[in-house]
N, C-alpha and C positions, 0 to 999 in steps of 0.2 A: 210314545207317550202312553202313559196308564189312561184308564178310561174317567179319572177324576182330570185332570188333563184335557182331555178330549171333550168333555162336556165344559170344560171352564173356557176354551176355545170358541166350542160353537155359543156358548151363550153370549161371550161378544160379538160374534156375529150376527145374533140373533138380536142384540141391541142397535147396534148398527143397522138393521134392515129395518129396525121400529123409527128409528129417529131416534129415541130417549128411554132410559132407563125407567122412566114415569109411565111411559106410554106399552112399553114392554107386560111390565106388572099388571098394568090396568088389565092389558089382553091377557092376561093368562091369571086375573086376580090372586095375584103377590104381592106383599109388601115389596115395595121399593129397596126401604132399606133391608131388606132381606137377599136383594138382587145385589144390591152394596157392598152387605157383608161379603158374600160370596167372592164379589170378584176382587176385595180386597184380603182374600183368605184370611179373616178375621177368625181368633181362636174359637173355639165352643165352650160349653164350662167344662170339658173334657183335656182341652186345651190343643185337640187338633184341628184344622183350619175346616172351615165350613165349607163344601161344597155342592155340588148339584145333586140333589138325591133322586132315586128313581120314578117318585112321584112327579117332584117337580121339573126333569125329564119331561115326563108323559105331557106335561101339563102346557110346558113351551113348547113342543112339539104342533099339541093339537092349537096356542092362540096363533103359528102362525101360518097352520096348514102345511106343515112338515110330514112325510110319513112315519109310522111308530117305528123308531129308532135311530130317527135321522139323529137324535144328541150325540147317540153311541160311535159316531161314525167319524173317522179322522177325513175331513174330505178334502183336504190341503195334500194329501200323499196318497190319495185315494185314488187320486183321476178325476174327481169330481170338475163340473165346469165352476163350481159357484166358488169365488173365491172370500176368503174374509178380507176386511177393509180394515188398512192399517189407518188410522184416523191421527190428523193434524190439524193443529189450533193454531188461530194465532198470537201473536207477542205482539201485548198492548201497552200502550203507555197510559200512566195515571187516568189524564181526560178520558180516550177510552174505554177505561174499562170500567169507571164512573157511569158512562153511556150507554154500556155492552148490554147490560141488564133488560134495556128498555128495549132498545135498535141493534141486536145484537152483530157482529161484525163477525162474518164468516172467512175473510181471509186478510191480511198483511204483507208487508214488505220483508217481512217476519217469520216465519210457518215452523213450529216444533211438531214432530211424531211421534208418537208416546205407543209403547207397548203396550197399553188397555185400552179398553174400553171407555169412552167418557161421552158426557152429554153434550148436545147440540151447542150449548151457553158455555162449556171450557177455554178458557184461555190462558194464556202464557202471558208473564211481566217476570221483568226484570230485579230482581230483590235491589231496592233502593238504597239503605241503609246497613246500619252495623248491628242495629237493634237485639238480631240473631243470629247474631254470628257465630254461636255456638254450634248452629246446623247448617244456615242460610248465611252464603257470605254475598258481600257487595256485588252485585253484576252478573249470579247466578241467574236461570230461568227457571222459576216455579209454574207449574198449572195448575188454576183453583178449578174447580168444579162446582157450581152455584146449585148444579140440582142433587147435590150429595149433602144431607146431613151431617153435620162434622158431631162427633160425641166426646166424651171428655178425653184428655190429653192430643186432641186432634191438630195440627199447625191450619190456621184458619185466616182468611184474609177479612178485616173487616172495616167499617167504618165508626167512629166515636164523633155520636153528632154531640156530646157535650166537651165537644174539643175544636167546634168548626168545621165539622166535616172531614176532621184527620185518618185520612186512610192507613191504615197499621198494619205488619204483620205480625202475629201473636201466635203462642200455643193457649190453647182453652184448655182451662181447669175446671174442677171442681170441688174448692176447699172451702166451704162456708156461703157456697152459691156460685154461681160461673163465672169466673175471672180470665181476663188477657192477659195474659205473661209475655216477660220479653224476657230474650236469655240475657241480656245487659242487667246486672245488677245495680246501675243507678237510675233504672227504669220503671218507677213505681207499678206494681198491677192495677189492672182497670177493670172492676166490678161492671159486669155487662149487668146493662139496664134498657128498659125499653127506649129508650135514645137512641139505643145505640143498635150498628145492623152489622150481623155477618153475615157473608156475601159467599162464601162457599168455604170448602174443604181444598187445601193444598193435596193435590192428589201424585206430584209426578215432581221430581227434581233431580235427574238421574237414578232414582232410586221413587218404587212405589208406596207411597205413603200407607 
């Protein structure tokens, strides 16, 4: 692994030993969604993917008392004792994960393992419908991530309380203000309004969001 690699590794490790992506930033005062970007290699306006720079290196190093250069260090084929934690969520059904928010449910009958990094509140469902089936087909397993901010064009799980509390899954736009999308096109869009709550970022479906 290159050393953009090797730091995008330890920094999930380094979330993983925080508990959360929130709690990580706090201690090494970073934006969140900056810790986000990163491990979703989000482009730059350069258009190569963001990753750990040497500052902020230094900077997780010292919130979580690592020695200077521990980012640098492949400690997976090193001999190192400390291993990374492959993290697994569980697969919720609707009630669930309606509740997850509150009481959150740390394991199921269920358990996906996902290649990244994700927050303590992630869970896996089942894609319900046909809605999206342009991306998401019937019976697939997505994981949202409640403490990821979804930004425009993001697949986002949400609910529309001017519909009874109808739980949906939409891509969010931004064309005249931020709308739900479905890829069915006899699926009207739905102008998010304060009514209404998304619930996290689809982060994993075989493939990272």
């Amino acid at each position: 692994m290159d050393i953009k690699q090797i730091r995008l590794c330890n920094l999930r490790s380094l979330i993983a030993e925080s508990g959360t992506i929130a709690k990580l930033a706090r201690l090494s005062e970073t934006a969140p969604a900056y810790l986000s970007q990163i491990l979703n290699s989000l482009p730059t306006s350069t258009g190569k993917p963001r990753s750990v720079g040497d500052k902020l290196a230094r900077k997780l190093e010292q919130a979580l008392n690592k020695p200077y250069g521990w980012m640098d260090k492949d400690h997976l084929t090193s001999g190192d004792t400390e291993q990374q934690v492959i993290p697994q969520v569980p697969v919720l059904n609707m009630e669930q994960a309606l509740s997850h928010l509150a009481r959150p449910l740390t394991s199921s009958s269920e358990m996906v393992p996902l290649p990244i990094v994700c927050s303590q509140l992630a869970f896996g469902m089942h894609v319900w419908d046909s809605s999206m089936a342009a991306k998401f087909q019937e019976g697939d397993v997505i994981v949202v991530d409640p403490e990821i901010a979804p930004t425009a064009n993001d697949f986002v799980l949400a609910i529309l309380d001017d519909n009874a509390g109808l739980l949906v899954l939409r891509q969010l736009v931004d064309i005249n203000g931020r709308q739900l999308v479905a890829s069915d096109p006899n699926i009207d869009s739905h102008p998010v309004s304060s009514h209404d709550k998304i619930i996290g970022k689809v982060i994993y479906r075989g493939e990272i969001f």
